[in-house]
C-alpha positions as CSV (number, residue, x, y, z in Angstrom):
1,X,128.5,-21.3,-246.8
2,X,128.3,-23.8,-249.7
3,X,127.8,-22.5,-253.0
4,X,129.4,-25.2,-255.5
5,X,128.1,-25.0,-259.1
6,X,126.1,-28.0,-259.2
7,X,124.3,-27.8,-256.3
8,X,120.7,-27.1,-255.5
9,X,120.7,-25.9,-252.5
10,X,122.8,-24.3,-250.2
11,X,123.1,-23.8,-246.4
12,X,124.7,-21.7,-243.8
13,X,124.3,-21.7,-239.8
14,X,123.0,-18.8,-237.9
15,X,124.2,-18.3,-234.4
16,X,122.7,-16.5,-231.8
17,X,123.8,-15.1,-228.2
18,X,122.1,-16.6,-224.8
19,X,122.1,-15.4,-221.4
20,X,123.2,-17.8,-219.0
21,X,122.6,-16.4,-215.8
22,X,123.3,-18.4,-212.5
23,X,124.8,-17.0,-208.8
24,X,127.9,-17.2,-207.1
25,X,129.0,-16.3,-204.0
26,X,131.2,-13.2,-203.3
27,X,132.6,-11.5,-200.3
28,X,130.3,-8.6,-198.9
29,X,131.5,-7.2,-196.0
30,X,134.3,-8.7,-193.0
31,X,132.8,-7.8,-189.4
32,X,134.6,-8.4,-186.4
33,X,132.8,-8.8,-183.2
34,X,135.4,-7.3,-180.3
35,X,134.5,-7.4,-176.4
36,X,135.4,-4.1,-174.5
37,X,135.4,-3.2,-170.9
38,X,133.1,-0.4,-169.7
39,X,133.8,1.0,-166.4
40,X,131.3,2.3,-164.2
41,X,131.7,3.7,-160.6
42,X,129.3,1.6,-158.2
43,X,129.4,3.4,-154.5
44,X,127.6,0.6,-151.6
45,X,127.4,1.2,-148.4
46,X,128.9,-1.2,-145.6
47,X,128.2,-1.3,-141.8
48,X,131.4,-1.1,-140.2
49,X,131.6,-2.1,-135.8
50,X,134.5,-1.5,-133.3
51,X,135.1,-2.0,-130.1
52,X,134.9,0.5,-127.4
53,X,136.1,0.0,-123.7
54,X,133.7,-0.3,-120.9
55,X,134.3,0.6,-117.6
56,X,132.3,-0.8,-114.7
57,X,132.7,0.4,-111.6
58,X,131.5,-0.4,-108.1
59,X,132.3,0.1,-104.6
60,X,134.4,-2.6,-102.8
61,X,132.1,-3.3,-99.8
62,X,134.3,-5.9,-98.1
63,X,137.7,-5.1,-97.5
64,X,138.7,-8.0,-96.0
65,X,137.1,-10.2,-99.3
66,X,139.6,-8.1,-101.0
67,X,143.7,-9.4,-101.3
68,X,146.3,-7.4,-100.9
69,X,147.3,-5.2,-103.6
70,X,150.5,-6.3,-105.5
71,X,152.7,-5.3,-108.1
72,X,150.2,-3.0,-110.5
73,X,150.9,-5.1,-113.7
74,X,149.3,-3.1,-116.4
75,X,145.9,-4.1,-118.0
76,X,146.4,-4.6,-121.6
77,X,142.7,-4.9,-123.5
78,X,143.3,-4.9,-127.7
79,X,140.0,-3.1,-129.1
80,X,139.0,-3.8,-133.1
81,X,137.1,-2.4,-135.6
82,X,136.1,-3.5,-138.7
83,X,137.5,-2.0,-141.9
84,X,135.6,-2.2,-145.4
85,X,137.4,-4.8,-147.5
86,X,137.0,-4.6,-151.4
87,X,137.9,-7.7,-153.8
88,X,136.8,-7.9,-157.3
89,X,135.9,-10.8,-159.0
90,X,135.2,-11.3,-162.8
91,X,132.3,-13.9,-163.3
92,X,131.0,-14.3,-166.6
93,X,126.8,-12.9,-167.4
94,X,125.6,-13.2,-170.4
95,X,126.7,-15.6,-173.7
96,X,126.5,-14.0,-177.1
97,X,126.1,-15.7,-180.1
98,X,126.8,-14.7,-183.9
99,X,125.4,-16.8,-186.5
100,X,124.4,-16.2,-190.1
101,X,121.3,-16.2,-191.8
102,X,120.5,-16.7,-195.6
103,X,117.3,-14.4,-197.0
104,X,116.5,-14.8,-200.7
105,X,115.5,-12.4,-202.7
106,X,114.7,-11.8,-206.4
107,X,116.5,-9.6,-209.0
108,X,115.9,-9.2,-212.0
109,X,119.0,-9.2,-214.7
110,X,119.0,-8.7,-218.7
111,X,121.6,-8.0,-221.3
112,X,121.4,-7.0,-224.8
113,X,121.9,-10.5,-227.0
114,X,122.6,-10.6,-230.7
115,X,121.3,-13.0,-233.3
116,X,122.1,-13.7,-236.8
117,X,119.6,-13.7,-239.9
118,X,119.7,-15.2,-242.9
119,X,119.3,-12.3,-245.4
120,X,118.5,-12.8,-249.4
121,X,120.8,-10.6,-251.4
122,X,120.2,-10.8,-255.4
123,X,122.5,-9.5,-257.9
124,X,120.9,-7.8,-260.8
125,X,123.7,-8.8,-263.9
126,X,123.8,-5.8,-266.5
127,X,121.6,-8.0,-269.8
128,X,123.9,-6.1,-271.9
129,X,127.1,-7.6,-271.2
């Protein structure tokens, strides 16, 4: 404040509080996006074959047509069957993707601000003395 003797006027600066408001980014929440394995029991039915042995017979009609009988050497025949045969194979099915997406929205933010004034103050002097 200036207040020398001489002068005629005298000045002082008033301040005042603003609110400066902008936006910043913060960390809201951390996800984690984890794969897990269900199980899930899957029963299929498979046709299944084998072999059985088949015996013809039939009357030997000519004799003479016929050579001698030798050595028996033994008949060997190998019957199969088929047996269910499970593999499993991973493959992948499906592709996920995780992406972000900004919305905007609008709040609405206020604070109490101060401000100076300039009040006149006049000192009555006592005439007496």
């Amino acid at each position: 404040m200036n207040t020398g003797a001489n002068d005629a006027t005298a000045e002082t600066l008033l301040s005042e509080e603003r609110l400066l408001v902008g936006t910043k980014w913060v960390p809201r929440e951390r996800l984690s996006v984890r794969r897990r394995v269900v199980t899930e029991t899957r029963q299929v039915t498979v046709t299944v074959r084998r072999e059985e042995l088949l015996i013809d017979r039939a009357p030997v009609v000519d004799e003479a047509a016929v050579a001698a009988p030798s050595l028996p050497s033994p008949l060997v025949v190998v019957l199969r069957e088929e047996v269910p045969v499970v593999e499993m194979q991973v493959r992948p099915y499906e592709r996920v993707t995780v992406g972000v997406e900004r919305i905007s929205s609008e709040e609405v933010v206020g604070g109490v601000l101060g401000r100076e004034q300039a009040e006149l103050a006049v000192d009555q002097e006592d005439p007496r003395g």
